[in-house]
C-alpha positions as CSV (number, residue, x, y, z in Angstrom):
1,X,96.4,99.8,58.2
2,X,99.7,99.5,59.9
3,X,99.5,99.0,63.9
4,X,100.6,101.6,66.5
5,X,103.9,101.5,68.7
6,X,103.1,100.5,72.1
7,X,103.7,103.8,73.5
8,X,100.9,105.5,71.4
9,X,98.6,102.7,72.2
10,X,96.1,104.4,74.6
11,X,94.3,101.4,75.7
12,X,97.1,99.0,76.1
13,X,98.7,101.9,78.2
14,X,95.7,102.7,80.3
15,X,95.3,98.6,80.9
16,X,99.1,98.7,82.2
17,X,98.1,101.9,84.9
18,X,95.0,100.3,85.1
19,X,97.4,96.7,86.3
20,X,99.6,98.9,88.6
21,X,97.3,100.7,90.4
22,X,95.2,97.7,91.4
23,X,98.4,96.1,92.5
24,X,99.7,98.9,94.2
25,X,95.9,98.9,96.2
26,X,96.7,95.5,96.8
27,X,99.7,95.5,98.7
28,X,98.7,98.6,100.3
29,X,95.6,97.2,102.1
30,X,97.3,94.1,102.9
31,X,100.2,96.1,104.5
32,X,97.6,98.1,106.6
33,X,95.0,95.1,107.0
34,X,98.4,92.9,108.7
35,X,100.0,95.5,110.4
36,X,97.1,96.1,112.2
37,X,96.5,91.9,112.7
38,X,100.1,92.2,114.1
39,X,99.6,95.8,116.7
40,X,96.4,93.6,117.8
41,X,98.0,90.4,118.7
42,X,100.8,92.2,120.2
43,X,98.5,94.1,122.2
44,X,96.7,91.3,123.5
45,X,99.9,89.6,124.8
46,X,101.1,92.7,126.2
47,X,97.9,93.4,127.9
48,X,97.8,89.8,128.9
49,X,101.1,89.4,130.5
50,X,100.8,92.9,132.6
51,X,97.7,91.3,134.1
52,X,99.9,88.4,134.8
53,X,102.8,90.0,136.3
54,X,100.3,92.3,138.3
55,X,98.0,90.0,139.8
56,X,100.4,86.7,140.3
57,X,103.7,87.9,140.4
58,X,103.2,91.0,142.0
59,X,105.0,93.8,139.7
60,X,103.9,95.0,137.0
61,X,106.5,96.1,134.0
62,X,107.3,99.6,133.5
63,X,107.4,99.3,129.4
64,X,103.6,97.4,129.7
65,X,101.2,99.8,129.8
66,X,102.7,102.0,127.3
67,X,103.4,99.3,124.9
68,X,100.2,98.3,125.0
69,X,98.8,102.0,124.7
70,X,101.4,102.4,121.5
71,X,99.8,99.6,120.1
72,X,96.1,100.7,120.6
73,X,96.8,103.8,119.1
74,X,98.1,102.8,116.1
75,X,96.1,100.1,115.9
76,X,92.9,102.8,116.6
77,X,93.9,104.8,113.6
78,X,94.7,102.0,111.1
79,X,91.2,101.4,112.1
80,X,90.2,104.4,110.8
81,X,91.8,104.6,107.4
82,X,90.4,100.7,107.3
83,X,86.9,102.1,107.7
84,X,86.9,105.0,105.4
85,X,87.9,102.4,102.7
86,X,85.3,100.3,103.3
87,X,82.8,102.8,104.5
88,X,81.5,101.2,107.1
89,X,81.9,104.6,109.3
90,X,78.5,105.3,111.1
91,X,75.3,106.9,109.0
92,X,72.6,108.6,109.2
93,X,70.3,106.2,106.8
94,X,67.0,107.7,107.5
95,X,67.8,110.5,105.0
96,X,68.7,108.8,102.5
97,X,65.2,107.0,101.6
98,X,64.1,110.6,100.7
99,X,66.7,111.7,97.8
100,X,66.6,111.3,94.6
101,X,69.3,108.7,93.2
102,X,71.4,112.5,92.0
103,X,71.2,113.7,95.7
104,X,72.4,110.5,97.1
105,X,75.5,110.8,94.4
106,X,75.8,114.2,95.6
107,X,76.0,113.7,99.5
108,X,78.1,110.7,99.0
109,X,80.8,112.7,96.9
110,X,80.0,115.4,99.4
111,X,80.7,113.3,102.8
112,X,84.5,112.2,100.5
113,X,85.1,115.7,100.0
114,X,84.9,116.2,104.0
115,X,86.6,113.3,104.6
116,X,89.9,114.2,102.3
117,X,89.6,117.5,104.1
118,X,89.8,116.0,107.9
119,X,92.5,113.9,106.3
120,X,94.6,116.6,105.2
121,X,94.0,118.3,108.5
122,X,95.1,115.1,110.3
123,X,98.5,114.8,108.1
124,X,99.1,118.2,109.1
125,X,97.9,118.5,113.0
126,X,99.7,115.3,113.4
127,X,103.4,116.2,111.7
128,X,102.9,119.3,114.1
129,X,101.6,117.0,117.0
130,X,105.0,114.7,116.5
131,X,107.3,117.9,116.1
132,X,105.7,119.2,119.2
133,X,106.2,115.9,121.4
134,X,109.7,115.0,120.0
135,X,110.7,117.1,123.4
136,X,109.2,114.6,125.6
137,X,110.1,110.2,126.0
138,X,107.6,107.6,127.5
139,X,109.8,106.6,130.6
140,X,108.3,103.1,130.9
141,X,109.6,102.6,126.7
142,X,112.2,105.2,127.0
143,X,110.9,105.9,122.8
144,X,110.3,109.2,122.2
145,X,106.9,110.4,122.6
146,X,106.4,111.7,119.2
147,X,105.6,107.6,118.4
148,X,102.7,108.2,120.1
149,X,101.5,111.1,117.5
150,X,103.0,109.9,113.8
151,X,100.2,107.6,113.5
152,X,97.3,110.8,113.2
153,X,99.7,111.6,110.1
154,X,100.0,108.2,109.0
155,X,96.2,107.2,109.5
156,X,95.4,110.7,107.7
157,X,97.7,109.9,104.7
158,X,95.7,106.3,104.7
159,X,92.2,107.9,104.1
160,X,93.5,110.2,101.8
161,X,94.8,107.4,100.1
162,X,91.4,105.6,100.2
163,X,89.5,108.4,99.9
164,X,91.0,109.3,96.4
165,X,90.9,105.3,95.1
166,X,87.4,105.4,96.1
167,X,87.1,108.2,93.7
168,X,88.7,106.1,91.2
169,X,86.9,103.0,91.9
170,X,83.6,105.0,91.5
171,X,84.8,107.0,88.2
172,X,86.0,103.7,86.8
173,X,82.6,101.9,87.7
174,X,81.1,104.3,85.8
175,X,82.9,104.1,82.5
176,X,81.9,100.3,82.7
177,X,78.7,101.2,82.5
């Protein structure tokens, strides 16, 4: 029996998706998981300092408050995407004691299926939000407001993004089996 090229080698070609996929998840969720370490520190100094400069030195900055409002909105919706991937998102648990192990599949597929749709909904409210607002600047940043509003899309492109690996994750789980 004579082997097969490499190309026709289904499982040696799934392992290699297989390989890049959990490496792209990787450096995905450390991207998100550190930008978000970073918007928090920075947020902390630059709530510290206006506290400072208001109650010692007198004046308070004109970019502070909207730096640190930047931050906790980005910050607020890498939150977000973070939760949906490890859904820790709040629950009603009461229910769930009651259904069979097939109705608990079905809500939890149910509840990603509503998820992906707010997502898509976010990606799309948002681009309209940050189209909308490109009129307008923060006068303390003197940034364009729309900065305010990219990070709905980007958070919504995030839990789509975990949503669908978490369909993965469970399909793959299952094959394991």
């Amino acid at each position: 029996m004579h082997k097969l090229p490499p190309i026709l080698n289904r499982r040696q070609n799934n392992r290699r998706v297989e390989d890049l996929f959990k490496k792209i998840d990787e450096y995905f969720n450390k991207f998100v998981e550190y930008f978000g370490m970073v918007l928090l520190v920075l947020m902390t100094i630059i709530v510290s300092w206006v506290v400072f400069t208001r109650y010692f030195l007198g004046k308070t900055p004109a970019w502070g408050e909207e730096s640190a409002l930047l931050c906790m909105v980005w910050f607020g919706f890498l939150s977000i995407a973070l939760g949906v991937r490890d859904d820790t998102h709040i629950a009603i648990q009461v229910i769930d004691k009651f259904l069979t192990p097939a109705q608990e599949r079905f809500l939890v597929i149910l509840k990603r299926i509503l998820i992906f749709a707010f997502s898509v909904f976010m990606i799309v409210e948002g681009f309209n939000m940050s189209k909308v607002a490109t009129k307008n600047y923060m006068p303390g940043l003197k940034l364009n407001s729309s900065f305010l509003y990219i990070p709905v899309t980007l958070g919504g492109i995030a839990m789509v993004y975990y949503t669908i690996t978490s369909f993965i994750k469970d399909k793959t789980r299952e094959e394991t089996i």
